[in-house]
C-alpha positions, 0 to 999 in steps of 0.5 A: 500500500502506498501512502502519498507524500503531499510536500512537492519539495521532498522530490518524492510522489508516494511512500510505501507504509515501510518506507515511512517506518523505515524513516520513522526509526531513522527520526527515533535512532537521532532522537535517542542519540540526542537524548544520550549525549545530553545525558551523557554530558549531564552525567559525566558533570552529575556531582556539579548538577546534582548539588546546584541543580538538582538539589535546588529547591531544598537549598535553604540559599535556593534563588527563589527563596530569595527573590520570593521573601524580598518581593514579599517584604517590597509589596509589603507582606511582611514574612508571608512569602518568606519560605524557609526550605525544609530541612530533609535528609535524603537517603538510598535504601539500596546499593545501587541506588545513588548510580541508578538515580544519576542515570535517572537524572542523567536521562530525564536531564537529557530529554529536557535539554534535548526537547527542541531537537526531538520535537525537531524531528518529529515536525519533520516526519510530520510535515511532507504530509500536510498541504503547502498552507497547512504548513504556512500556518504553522511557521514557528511552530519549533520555536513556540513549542520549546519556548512554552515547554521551557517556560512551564518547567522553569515555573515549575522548577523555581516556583512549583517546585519550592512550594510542593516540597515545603508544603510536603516537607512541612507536612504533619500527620499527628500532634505528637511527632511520631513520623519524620519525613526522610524521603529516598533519593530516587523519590525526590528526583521522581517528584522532581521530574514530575513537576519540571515535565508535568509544568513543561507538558501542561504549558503547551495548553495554548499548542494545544488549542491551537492544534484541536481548534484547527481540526475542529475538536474545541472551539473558543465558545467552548474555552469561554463556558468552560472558563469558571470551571477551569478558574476554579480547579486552578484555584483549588490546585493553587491553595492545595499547593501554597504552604501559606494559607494567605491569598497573595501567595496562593495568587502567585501560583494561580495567575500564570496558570490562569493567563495561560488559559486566557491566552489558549481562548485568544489562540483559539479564537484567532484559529477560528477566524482564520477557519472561517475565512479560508472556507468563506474563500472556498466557497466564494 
């Protein structure tokens, strides 16, 4: 069975269905490559990053602290957020523990770095499929997925992180202090990656309309009903995770979040313009 390659630049009319595994394994092998010399670099530097990186957020001299406690007192909140990072002792329960977790961050570091370059390929084995205008329409696109990826695991990292760990860090089950929270390593490294990828992943949201806007799944009318459930599990997630109970530091978390839904509806809603347009266009 033959499967048509749309591009007229590719120079060629028509792929076989292993043809076009046979270039999807050559896009997976330098995807891989990719993600092994970043990792490989990551992990030959592993002591530098894990104590200045990786450790970051449970620095009592962590940056964010800093900027945090000073932005508190310069609008006037007094201590309000002024986080002191939780004293944890990490530990490894296994022999190979310590190894292990630096091939986990030597991995997880090197998807991270290496993302535009794997997103890279995968628009390249995407795009000889789409029309001429298809891919008119999404010029930029590497550039805007990196940007919004690396935004949300920076939020993640300097803000979401310091907050989840002191909130859980400082978390008391009992009044008679019975429980000691000593978190094993591969837990802390695993909680980690979870915020960075799940804060890089969850800010692609205006990508993401885009891409259901165009295919027809979501619409900005949707987006606006929508809008006061959406404000409303932000919040929830913002107070759940906020260690202070004032609203000023729960605010710091939600507005982002809550900018990029705005912004999702403004991308959609500009989609759907563009839509109507080309089929008013078709049609007349």
């Amino acid at each position: 069975m033959a499967l048509f390659n749309r591009n007229p630049e590719s120079g060629r009319s028509e792929m076989t269905f292993i043809d076009h595994l046979e270039e999807l394994r050559s896009h997976i092998i330098r995807c891989v490559l990719a993600i092994l010399v970043m990792g490989g670099i990551i992990f030959y530097y592993r002591n530098w990053i894990f104590d200045n990186v990786i450790y970051g957020p449970l620095n009592p001299d962590f940056i964010s602290y800093r900027v945090l406690c000073q932005f508190s007192h310069w609008a006037h909140m007094g201590q309000a957020l002024c986080m002191p990072a939780v004293k944890v002792e990490m530990q490894s329960n296994t022999f190979g523990g310590q190894f292990l977790s630096s091939i986990s961050m030597a991995l997880i570091g090197g998807i991270v770095v290496a993302f535009p370059f794997i997103f890279w390929e995968f628009w390249r084995f995407v795009r000889p499929a789409l029309k001429e205008k298809e891919v008119k329409n999404t010029r930029f696109v590497i550039f805007w997925v990196s940007f919004f990826f690396f935004t949300g695991a920076a939020f993640g990292y300097f803000l979401l992180g310091p907050f989840t760990f002191n909130f859980l860090g400082g978390f008391q089950l009992g009044t008679k202090g019975f429980i000691t929270t000593r978190p094993t390593l591969a837990d802390y490294i695993d909680n980690l990656t979870n915020i960075i990828l799940g804060c890089g992943l969850a800010f692609e949201l205006p990508v993401l309309a885009f891409i259901l806007t165009k295919i027809g799944l979501i619409t900005p009318s949707f987006l606006k009903r929508t809008r006061k459930y959406a404000i409303v599990v932000i919040l929830i997630l913002a107070a759940f995770i906020t260690p202070s109970p004032d609203w000023m530091s729960q605010m710091i978390v939600f507005t982002p979040l809550w900018l990029l839904y705005e912004l999702s509806i403004i991308v959609s809603s500009r989609v759907s313009k563009e839509k109507e347009k080309e089929e008013e266009e078709e049609w007349s």
